[in-house]
PDBQT receptor file of N, H, CA, C and O in Angstrom, charges set to zero:
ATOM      1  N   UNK A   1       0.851  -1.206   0.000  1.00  0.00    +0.000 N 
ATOM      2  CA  UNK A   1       0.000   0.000   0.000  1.00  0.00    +0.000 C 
ATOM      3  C   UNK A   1       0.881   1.250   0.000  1.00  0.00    +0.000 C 
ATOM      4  O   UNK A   1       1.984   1.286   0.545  1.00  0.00    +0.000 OA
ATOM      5  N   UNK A   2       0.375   2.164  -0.582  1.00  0.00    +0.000 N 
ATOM      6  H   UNK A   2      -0.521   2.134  -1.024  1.00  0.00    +0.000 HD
ATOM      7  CA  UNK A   2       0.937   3.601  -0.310  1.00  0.00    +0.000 C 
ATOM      8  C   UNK A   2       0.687   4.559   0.571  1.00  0.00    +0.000 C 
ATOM      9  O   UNK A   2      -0.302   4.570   1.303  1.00  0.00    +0.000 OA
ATOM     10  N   UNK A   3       1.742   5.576   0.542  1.00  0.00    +0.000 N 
ATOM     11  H   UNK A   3       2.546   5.567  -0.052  1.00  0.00    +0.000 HD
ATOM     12  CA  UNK A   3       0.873   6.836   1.680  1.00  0.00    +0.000 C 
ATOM     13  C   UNK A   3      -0.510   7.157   1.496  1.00  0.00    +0.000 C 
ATOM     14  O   UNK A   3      -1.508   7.223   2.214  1.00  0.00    +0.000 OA
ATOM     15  N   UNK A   4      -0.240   7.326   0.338  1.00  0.00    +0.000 N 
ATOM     16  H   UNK A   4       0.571   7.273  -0.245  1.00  0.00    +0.000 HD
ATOM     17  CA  UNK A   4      -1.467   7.990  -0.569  1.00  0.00    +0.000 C 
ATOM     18  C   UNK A   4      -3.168   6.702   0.027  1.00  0.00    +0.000 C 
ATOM     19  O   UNK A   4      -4.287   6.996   0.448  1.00  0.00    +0.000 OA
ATOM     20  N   UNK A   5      -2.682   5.727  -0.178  1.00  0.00    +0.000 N 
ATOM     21  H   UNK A   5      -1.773   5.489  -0.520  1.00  0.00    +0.000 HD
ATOM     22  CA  UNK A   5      -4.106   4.784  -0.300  1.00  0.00    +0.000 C 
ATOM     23  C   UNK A   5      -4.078   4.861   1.600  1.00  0.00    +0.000 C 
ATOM     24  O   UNK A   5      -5.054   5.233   2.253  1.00  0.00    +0.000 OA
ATOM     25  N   UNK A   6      -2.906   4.475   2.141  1.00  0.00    +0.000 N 
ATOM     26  H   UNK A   6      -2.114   4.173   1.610  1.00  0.00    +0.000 HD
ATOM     27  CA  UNK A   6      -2.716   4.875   3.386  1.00  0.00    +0.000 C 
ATOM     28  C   UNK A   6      -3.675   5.511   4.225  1.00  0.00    +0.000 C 
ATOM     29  O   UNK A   6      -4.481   5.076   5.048  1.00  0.00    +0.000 OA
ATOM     30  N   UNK A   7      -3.315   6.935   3.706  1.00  0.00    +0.000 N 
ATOM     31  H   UNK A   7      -2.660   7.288   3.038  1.00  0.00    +0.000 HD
ATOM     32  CA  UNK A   7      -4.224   7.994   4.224  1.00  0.00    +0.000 C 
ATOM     33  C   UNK A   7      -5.623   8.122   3.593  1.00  0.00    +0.000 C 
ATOM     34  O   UNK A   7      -6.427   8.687   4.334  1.00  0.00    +0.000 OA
ATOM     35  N   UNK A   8      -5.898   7.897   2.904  1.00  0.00    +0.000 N 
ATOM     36  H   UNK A   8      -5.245   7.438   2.302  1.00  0.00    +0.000 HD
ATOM     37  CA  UNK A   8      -7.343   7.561   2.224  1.00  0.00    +0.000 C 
ATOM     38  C   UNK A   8      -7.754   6.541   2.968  1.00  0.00    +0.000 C 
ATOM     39  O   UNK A   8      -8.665   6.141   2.242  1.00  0.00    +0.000 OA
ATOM     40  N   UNK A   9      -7.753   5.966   3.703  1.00  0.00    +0.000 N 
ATOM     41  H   UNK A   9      -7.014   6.291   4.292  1.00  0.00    +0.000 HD
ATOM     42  CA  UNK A   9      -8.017   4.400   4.654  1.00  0.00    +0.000 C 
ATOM     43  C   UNK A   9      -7.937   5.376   5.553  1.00  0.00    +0.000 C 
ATOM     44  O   UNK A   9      -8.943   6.041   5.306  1.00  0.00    +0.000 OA
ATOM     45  N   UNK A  10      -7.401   5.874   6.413  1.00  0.00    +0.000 N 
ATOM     46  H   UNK A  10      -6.584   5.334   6.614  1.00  0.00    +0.000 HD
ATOM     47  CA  UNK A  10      -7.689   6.650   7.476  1.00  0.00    +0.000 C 
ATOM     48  C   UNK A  10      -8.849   7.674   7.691  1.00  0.00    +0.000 C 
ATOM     49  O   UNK A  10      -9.678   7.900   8.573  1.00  0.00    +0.000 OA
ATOM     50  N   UNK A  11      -8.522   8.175   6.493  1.00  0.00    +0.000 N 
ATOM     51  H   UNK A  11      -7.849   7.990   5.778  1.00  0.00    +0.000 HD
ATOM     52  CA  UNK A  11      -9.843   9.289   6.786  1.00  0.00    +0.000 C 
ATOM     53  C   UNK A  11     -11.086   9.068   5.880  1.00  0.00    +0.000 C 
ATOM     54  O   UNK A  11     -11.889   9.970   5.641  1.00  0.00    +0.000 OA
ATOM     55  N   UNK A  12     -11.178   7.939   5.444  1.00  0.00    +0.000 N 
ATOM     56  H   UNK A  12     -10.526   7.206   5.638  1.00  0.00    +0.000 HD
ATOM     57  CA  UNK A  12     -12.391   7.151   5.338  1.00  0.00    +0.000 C 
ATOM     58  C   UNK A  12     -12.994   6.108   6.227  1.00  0.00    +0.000 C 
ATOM     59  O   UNK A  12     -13.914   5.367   5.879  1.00  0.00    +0.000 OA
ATOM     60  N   UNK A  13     -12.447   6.102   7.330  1.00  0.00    +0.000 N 
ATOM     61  H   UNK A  13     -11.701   6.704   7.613  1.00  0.00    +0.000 HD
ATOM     62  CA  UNK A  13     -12.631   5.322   8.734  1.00  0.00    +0.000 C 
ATOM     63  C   UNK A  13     -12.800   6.335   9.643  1.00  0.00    +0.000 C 
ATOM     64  O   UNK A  13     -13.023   5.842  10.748  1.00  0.00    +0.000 OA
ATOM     65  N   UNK A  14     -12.794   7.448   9.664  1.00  0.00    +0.000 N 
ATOM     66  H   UNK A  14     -12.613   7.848   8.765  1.00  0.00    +0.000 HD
ATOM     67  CA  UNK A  14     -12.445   8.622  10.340  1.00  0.00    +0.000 C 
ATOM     68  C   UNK A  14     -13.685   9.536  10.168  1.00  0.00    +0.000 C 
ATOM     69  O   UNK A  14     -14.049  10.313  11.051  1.00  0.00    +0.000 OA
ATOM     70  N   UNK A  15     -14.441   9.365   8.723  1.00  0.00    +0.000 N 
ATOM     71  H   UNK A  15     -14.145   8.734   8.005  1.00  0.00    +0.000 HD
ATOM     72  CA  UNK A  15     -15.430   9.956   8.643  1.00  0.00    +0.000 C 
ATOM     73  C   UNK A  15     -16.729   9.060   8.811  1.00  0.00    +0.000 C 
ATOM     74  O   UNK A  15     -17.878   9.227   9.220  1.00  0.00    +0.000 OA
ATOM     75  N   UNK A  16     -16.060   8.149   8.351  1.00  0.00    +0.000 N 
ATOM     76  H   UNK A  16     -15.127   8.013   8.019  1.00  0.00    +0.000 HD
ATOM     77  CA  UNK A  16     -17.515   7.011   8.931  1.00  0.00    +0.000 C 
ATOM     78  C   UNK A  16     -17.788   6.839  10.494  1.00  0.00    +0.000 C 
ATOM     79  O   UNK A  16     -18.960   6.810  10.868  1.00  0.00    +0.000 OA
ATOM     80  N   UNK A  17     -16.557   6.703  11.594  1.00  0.00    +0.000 N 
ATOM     81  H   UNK A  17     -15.605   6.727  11.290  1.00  0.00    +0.000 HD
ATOM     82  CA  UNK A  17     -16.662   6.616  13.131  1.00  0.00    +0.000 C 
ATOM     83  C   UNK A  17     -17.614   8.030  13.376  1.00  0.00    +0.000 C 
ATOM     84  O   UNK A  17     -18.483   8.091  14.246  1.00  0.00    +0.000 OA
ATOM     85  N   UNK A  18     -17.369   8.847  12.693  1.00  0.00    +0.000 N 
ATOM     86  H   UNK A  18     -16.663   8.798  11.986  1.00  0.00    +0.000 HD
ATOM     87  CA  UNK A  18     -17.828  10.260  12.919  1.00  0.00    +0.000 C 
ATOM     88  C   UNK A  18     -19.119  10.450  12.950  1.00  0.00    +0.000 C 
ATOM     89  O   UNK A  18     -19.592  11.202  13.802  1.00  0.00    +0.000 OA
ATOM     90  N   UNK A  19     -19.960   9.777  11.989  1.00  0.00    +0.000 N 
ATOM     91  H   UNK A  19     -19.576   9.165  11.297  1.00  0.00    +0.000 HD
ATOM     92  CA  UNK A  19     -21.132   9.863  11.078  1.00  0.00    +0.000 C 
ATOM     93  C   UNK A  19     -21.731   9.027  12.163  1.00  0.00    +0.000 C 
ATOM     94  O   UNK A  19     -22.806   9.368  12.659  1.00  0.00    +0.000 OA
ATOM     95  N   UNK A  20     -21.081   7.917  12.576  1.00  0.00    +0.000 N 
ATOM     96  H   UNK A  20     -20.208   7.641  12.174  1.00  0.00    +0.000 HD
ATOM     97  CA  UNK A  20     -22.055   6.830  13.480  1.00  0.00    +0.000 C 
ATOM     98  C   UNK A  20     -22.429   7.625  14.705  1.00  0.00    +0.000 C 
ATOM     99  O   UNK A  20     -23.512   7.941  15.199  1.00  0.00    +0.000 OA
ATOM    100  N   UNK A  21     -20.868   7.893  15.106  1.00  0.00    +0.000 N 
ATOM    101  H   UNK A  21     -19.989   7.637  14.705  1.00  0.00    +0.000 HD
ATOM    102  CA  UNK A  21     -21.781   8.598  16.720  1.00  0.00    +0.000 C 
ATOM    103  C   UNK A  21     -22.600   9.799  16.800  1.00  0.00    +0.000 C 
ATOM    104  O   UNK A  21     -23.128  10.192  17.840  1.00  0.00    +0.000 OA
ATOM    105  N   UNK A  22     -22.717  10.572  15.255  1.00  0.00    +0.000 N 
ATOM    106  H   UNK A  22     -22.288  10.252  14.410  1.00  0.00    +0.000 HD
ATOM    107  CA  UNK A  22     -23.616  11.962  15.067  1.00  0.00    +0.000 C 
ATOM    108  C   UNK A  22     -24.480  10.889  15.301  1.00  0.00    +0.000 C 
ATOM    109  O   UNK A  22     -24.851  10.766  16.468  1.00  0.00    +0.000 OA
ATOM    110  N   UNK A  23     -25.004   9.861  14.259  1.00  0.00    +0.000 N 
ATOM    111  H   UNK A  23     -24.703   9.961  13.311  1.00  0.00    +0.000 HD
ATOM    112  CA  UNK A  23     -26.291   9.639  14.315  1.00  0.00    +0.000 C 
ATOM    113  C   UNK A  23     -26.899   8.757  15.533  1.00  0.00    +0.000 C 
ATOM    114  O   UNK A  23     -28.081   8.606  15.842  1.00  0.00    +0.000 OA
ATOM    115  N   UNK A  24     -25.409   8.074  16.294  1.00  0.00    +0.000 N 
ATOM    116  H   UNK A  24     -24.449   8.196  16.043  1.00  0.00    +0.000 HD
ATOM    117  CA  UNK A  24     -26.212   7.423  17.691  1.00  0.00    +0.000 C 
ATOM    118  C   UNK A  24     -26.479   8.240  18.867  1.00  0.00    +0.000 C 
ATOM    119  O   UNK A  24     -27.144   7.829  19.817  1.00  0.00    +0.000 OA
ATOM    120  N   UNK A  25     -25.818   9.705  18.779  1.00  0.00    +0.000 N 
ATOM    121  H   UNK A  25     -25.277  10.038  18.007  1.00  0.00    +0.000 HD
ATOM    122  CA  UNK A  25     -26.098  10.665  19.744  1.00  0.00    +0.000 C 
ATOM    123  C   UNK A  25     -27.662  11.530  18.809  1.00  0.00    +0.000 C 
ATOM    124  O   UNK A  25     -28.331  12.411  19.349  1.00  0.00    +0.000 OA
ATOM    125  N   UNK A  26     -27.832  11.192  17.911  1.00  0.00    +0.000 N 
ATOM    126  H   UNK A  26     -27.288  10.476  17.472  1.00  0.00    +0.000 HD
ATOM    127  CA  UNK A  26     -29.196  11.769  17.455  1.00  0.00    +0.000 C 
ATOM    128  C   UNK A  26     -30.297  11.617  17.849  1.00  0.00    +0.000 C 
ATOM    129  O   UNK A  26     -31.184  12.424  18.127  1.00  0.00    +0.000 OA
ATOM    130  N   UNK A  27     -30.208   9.788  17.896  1.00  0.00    +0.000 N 
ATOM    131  H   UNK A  27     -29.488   9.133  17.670  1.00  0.00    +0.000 HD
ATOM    132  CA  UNK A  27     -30.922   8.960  18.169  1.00  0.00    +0.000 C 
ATOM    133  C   UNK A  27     -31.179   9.344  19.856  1.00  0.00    +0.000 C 
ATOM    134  O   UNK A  27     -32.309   9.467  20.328  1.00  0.00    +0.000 OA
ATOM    135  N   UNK A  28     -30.172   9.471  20.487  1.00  0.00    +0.000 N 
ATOM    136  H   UNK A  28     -29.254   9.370  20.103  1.00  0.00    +0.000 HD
ATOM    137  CA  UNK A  28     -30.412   9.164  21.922  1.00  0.00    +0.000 C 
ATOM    138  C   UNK A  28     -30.994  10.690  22.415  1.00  0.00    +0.000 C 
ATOM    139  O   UNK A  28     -32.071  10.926  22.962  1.00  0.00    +0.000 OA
ATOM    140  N   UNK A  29     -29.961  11.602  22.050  1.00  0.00    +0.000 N 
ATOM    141  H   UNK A  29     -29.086  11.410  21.605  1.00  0.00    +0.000 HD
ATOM    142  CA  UNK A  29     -30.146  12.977  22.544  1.00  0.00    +0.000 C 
ATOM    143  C   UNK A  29     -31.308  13.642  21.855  1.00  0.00    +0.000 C 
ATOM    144  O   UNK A  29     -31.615  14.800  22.141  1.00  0.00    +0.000 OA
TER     145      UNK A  29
């Protein structure tokens, strides 16, 4: 793998963790 695909794997894991807890704190709060 490269930096490049590297970091694309990071902050595509990074925006998805993100997205879940907006929407499980949506849900709750």
């Amino acid at each position: 793998m490269s930096i490049a695909d590297l970091a694309l794997l990071v902050v595509s894991v990074a925006v998805f963790v993100y997205l879940g807890l907006a929407m499980f704190k949506a849900e709750w709060f």
